[in-house]
C-alpha positions in Angstrom: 98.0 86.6 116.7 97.9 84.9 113.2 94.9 83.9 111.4 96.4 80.3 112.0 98.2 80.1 114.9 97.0 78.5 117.9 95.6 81.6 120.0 93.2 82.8 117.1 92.0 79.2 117.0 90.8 80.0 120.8 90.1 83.6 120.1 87.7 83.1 117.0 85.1 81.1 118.1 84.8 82.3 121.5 83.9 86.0 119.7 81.9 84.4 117.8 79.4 82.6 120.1 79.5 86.2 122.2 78.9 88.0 119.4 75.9 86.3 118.3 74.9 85.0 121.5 75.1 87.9 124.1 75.8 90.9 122.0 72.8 90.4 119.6 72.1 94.3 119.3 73.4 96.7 116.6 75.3 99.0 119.5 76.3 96.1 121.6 77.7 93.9 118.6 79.6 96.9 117.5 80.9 97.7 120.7 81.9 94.1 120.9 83.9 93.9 117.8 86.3 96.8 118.5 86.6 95.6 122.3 87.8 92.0 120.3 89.6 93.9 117.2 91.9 96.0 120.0 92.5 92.9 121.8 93.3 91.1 118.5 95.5 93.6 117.4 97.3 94.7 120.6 98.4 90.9 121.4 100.6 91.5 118.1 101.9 94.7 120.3 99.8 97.0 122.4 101.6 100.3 120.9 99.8 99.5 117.7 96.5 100.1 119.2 97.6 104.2 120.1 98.0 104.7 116.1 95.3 103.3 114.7 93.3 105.0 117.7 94.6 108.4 116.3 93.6 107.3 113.1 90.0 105.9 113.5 89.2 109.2 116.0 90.9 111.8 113.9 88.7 110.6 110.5 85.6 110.7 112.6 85.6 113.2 114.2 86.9 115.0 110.7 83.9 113.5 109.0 81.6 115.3 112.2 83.2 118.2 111.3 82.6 118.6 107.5 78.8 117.9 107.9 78.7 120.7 110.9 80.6 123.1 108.5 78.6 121.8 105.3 77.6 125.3 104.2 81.3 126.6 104.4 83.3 125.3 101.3 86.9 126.8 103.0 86.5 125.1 106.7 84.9 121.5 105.4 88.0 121.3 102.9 90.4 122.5 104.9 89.2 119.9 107.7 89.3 117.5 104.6 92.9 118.4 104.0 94.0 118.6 107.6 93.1 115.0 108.1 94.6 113.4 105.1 97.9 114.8 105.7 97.3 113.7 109.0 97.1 110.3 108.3 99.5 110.4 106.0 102.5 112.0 108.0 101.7 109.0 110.6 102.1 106.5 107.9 105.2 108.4 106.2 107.3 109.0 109.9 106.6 105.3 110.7 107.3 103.8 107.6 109.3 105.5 105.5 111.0 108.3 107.9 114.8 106.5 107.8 114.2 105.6 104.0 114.1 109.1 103.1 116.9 110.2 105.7 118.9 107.7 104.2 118.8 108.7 101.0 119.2 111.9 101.8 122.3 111.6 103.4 123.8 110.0 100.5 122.4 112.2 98.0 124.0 115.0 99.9 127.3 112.9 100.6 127.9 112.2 96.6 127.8 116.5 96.0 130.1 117.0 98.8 128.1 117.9 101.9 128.1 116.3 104.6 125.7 116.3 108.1 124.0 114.0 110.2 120.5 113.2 110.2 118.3 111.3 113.2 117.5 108.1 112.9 114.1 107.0 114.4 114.3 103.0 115.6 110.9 103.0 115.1 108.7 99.0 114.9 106.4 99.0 111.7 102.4 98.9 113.1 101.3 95.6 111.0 98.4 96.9 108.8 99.1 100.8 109.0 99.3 101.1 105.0 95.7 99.1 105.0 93.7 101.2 107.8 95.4 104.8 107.1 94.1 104.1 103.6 90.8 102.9 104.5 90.5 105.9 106.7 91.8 108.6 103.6 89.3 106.6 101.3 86.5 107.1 103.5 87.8 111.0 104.1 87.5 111.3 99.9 84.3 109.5 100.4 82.6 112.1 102.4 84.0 114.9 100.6 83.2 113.9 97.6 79.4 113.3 98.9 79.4 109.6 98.0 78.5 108.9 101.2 77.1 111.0 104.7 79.7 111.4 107.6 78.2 109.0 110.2 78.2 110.1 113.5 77.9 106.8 115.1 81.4 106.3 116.4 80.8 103.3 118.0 79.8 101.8 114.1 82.7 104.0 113.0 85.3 102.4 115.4 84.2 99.0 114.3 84.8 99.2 110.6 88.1 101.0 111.1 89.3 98.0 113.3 87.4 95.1 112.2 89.9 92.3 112.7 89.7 89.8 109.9 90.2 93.1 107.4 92.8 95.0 109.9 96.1 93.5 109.1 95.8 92.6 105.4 93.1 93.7 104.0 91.1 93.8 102.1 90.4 97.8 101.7 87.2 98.1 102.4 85.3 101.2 100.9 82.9 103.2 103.4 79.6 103.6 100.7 79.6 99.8 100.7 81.6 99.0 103.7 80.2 101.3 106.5 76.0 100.6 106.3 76.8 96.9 107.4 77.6 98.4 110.7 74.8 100.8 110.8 72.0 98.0 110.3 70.8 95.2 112.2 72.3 91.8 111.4 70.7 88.3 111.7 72.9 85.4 111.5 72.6 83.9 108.1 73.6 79.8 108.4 74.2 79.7 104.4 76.6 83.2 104.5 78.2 81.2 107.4 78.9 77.8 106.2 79.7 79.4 102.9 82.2 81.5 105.0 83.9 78.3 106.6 84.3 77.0 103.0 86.3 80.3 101.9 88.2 79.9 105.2 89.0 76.1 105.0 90.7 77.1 101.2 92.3 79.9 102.4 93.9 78.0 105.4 95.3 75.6 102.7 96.8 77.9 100.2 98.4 79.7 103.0 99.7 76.5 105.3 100.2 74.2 102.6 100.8 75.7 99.1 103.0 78.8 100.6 104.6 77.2 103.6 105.9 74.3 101.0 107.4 77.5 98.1 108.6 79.2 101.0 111.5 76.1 102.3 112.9 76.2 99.1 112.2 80.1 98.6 114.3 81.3 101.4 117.8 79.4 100.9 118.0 80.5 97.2 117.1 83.7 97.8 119.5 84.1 100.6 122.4 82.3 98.5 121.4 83.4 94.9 125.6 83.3 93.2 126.0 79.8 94.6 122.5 78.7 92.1 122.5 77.1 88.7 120.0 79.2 86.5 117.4 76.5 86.4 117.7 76.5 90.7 116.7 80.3 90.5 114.0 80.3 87.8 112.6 77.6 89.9 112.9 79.6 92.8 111.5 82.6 91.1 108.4 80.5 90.0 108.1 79.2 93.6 107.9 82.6 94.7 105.2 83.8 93.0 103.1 81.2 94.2 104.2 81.7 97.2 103.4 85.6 97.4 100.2 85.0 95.8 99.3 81.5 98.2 100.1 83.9 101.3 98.5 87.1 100.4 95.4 85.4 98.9 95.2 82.7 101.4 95.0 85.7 104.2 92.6 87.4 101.8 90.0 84.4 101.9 90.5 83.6 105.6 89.4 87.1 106.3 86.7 87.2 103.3 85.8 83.8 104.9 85.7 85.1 108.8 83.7 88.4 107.9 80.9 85.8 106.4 80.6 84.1 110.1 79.8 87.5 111.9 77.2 89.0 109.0 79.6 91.5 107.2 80.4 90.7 103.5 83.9 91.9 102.5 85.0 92.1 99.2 86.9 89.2 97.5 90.8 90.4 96.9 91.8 88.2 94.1 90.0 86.9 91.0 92.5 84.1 89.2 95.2 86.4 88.3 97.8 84.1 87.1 95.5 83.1 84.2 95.7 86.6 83.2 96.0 87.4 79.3 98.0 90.7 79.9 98.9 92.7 82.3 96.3 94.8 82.5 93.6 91.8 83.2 96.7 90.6 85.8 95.8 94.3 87.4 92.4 93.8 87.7 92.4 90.6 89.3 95.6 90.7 91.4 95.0 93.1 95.1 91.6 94.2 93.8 90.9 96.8 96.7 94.0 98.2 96.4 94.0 99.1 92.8 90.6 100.0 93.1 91.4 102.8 95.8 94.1 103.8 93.5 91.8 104.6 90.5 88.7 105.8 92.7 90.9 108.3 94.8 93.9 109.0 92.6 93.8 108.0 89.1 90.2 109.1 88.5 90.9 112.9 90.2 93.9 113.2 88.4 91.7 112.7 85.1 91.1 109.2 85.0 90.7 108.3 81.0 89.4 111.6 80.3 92.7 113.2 80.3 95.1 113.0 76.6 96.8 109.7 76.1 100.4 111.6 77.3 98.4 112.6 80.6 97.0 108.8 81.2 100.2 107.9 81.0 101.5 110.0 83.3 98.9 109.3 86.0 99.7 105.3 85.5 103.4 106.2 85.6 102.4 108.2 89.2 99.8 105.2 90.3 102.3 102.2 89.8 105.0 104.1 91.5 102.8 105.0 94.8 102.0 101.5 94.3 105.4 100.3 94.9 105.8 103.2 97.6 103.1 101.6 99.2 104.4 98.0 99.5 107.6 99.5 101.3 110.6 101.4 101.9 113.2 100.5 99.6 114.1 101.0 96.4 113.7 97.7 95.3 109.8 98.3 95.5 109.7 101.2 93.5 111.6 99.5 91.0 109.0 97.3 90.8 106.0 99.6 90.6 108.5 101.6 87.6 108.6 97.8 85.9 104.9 97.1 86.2 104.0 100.8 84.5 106.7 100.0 81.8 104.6 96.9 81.2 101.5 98.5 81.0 102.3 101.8 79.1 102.1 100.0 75.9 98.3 99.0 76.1 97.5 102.6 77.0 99.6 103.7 73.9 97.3 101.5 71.0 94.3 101.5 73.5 94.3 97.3 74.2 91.0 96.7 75.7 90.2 94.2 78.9 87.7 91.6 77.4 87.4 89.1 79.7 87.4 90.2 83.1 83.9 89.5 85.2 83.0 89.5 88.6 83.2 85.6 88.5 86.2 84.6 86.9 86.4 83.0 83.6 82.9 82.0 82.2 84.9 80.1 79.8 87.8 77.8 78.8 91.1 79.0 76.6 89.7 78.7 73.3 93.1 79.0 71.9 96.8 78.2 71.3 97.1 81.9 71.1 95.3 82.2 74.3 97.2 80.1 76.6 100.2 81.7 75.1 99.4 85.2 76.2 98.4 83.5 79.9 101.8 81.8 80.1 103.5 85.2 78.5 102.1 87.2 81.3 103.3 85.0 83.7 106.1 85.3 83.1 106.5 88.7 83.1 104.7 89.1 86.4 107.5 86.6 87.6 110.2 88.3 86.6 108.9 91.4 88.0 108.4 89.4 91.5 112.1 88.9 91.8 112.5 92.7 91.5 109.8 92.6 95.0 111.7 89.9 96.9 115.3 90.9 96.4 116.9 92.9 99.2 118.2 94.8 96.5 118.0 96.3 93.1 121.5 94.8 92.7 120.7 91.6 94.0 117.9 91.9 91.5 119.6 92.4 88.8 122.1 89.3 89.6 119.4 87.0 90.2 118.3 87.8 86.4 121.3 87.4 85.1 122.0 84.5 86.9 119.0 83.0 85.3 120.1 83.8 82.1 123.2 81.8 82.7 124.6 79.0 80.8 123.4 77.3 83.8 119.5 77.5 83.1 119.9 74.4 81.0 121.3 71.7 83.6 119.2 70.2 85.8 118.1 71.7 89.2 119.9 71.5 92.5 116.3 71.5 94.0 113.4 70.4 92.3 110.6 70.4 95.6 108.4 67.9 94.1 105.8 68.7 97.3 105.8 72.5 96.1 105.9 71.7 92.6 102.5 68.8 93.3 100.7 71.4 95.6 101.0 74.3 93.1 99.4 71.8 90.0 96.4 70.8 92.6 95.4 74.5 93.3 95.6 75.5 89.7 93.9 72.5 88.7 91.2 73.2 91.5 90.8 76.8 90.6 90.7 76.3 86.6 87.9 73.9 87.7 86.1 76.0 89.6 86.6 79.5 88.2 83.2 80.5 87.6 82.2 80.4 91.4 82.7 83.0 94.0 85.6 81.3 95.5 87.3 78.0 94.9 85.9 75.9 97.5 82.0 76.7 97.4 81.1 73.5 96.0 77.7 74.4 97.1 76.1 73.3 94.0 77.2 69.7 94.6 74.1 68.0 95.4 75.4 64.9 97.4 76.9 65.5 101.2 78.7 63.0 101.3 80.8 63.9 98.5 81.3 67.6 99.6 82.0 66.6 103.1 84.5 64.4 101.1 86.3 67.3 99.6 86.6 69.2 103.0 87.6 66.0 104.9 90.6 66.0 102.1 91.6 70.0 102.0 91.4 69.3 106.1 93.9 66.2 105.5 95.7 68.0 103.2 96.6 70.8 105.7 96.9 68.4 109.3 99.9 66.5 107.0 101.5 69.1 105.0 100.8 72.7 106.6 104.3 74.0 107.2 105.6 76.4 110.0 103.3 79.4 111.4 105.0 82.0 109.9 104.0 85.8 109.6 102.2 86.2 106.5 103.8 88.7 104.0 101.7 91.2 103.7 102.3 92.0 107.6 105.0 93.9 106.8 103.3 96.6 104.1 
């Protein structure tokens, strides 16, 4: 069931009236939501529910464990351990058991040696890399005394499973996560319309900006030595606004939907292709996610206390388990190697984030100098996003060098003037409104009509140009 496919059209607002309308208790309205999060997520396949069952029970019951066995450092870590590498041999035998066999095998066949290893024809749960690291976060959490096991599993259950967040994200963290679910919640008309806005924007990104990259994505991708060098830089360019349309787009639907039922998620993306470098790119792109890596990896391993040669040795191990994360195949962790090979250098003469805020930009490029480093980092995050959609680090490589053909300067076999229209709008739109929360709370305009306007137009928009109701991409990490 996609976020905008027919069924979840039916499905949302029926959970919501029942929500708010018959299950208007704490217990009841939690009970609710993981009754309609199991539903939501087993109509994608009911064998997904079993996992994430294991998962949600196994990091309860851990966290009941550790406060029962408070006084004994040995047991509560041990517990602590146990469950982690839990968690994580679920998500490593699911998702990345036949990319290690593989290699294997052929690491073994080049010295020589040969034997056969089992291949498991295992289907990928959507979501497991989101929930099995919400669930290791919120282990950390409690070890690390940030926050009290709960021993509410009903409230547990529910912000393991809560299904705008289950899929896609965005990775919640239990401190500021879990009391929503432990508190009474009053329907809040502002939070809500405010929520419709985020969802409205988020439907258009995904239906109309990334449905319209993705037709002219997919045939150059699939037929890359048969492309003039300008085709596949377009292509390229169309792919990052595709990839950041789709995963964004989900992001703000389910930012959007968590508004409607009185729990406030946090926003995934913060404008991150007017980034000035790479490291401001990091801190807006997949916020929860490279947040989790510096709470519960890069800061244990040292975090900027360490030497310099240390930090960059924990960014080397961060950006790699980044790629890791996104999926099995080399290609990915190419990709992770690439982005700490960008960002290596600002550790080395200590380059400082100075713009970054909660809100966006406060204020307009005040320079040549400035919109050069934007459009320099663009480009760089571009070429790494070839790396990320390429089949393989071959194909990779040939797609770059295919760019950098004679080629690059003739004109394009496909120009996609709808892709090319839709991507100016949303940047326009976002420059414009970069200091707000999200792009489309135009609360602040005084005059109904007008803001009715604007939705009347993003609705338009998406009725006459939304494209096919495709998977979104992140379903597959």
């Amino acid at each position: 069931m996609f976020f905008t496919s027919l069924p979840f059209l039916i499905f949302l607002p029926i959970v919501f009236l029942l929500y708010w309308f018959v299950f208007n208790k704490v217990k009841s309205q939690n009970l609710f939501i993981v009754a309609a999060s199991y539903f939501f997520y087993g109509w994608l396949d009911w064998r997904f529910l079993i996992l994430i069952f294991i998962t949600t029970f196994s990091t309860f019951l851990s966290g009941i464990l550790y406060e029962k066995f408070y006084n004994n450092f040995k047991l509560k870590k041990a517990i602590t351990i146990f469950n982690i590498l839990l968690n994580l041999l679920i998500l490593c035998v699911f998702k990345y058991y036949n990319f290690f066999t593989d290699n294997l095998h052929l690491l073994f066949e080049g010295i020589g040696i040969h034997f056969d290893l089992t291949t498991l024809y295992l289907i990928l749960p959507i979501g497991i890399s989101f929930y099995t690291f919400q669930a290791i976060g919120y282990t950390f959490d409690v070890y690390s005394n940030k926050i009290k096991a709960t021993n509410d599993g009903v409230a547990f259950f529910a912000y393991m499973s809560f299904f705008p967040q289950l899929t896609s994200g965005p990775i919640s963290k239990a401190p500021e996560y879990l009391p929503q679910f432990l508190k009474k919640r009053d329907f809040d008309y502002n939070l809500a319309v405010d929520g419709m806005r985020q969802i409205l924007w988020g439907v258009f990104k995904k239906m109309v900006v990334a449905e319209s990259c993705a037709t002219l994505v997919n045939p150059i991708f699939s037929d890359i030595h048969n492309q003039s060098g300008s085709t596949l830089l377009l292509g390229a360019i169309y792919y990052t606004f595709q990839i950041y349309c789709d995963f964004s787009g989900y992001s703000d639907i389910a930012v959007g939907i968590g508004k409607l039922f009185g729990i406030k998620l946090i926003n995934n993306f913060n404008l991150p292709y007017f980034s000035r470098d790479i490291t401001e790119f990091w801190r807006r792109w997949h916020i929860s996610l490279t947040s989790w890596f510096r709470d519960y990896i890069y800061i244990p391993l040292g975090g900027n206390r360490v030497n310099k040669i240390t930090r960059i040795r924990n960014t080397i191990i961060i950006f790699l388990i980044s790629g890791l994360w996104h999926g099995a195949n080399w290609t990915f962790i190419c990709w992770g190697a690439y982005h700490a090979i960008l960002f290596i250098p600002h550790l080395i003469f200590n380059v400082k984030v100075k713009h970054v805020d909660s809100h966006g930009f406060g204020r307009p490029l005040s320079s040549v100098n400035e919109i050069w480093k934007v459009l320099k980092t663009f480009c760089l995050v571009c070429l790494g996003w070839i790396i990320f959609r390429a089949n393989t680090i071959k194909e990779a490589f040939d797609y770059i060098k295919g760019i950098f053909s004679a080629s690059l300067f003739s004109f394009p076999q496909v120009i996609g003037y709808k892709a090319l229209f839709f991507i100016i709008l949303l940047l326009f739109v976002e420059w414009l409104q970069r200091t707000e929360t999200h792009t489309l709370n135009i609360s602040k305009i005084k005059s109904p009509m007008v803001r009715i306007g604007i939705y009347l137009i993003v609705f338009f928009l998406i009725m006459e140009y939304g494209g096919n109701q495709s998977a979104f991409i992140y379903f597959k990490f």
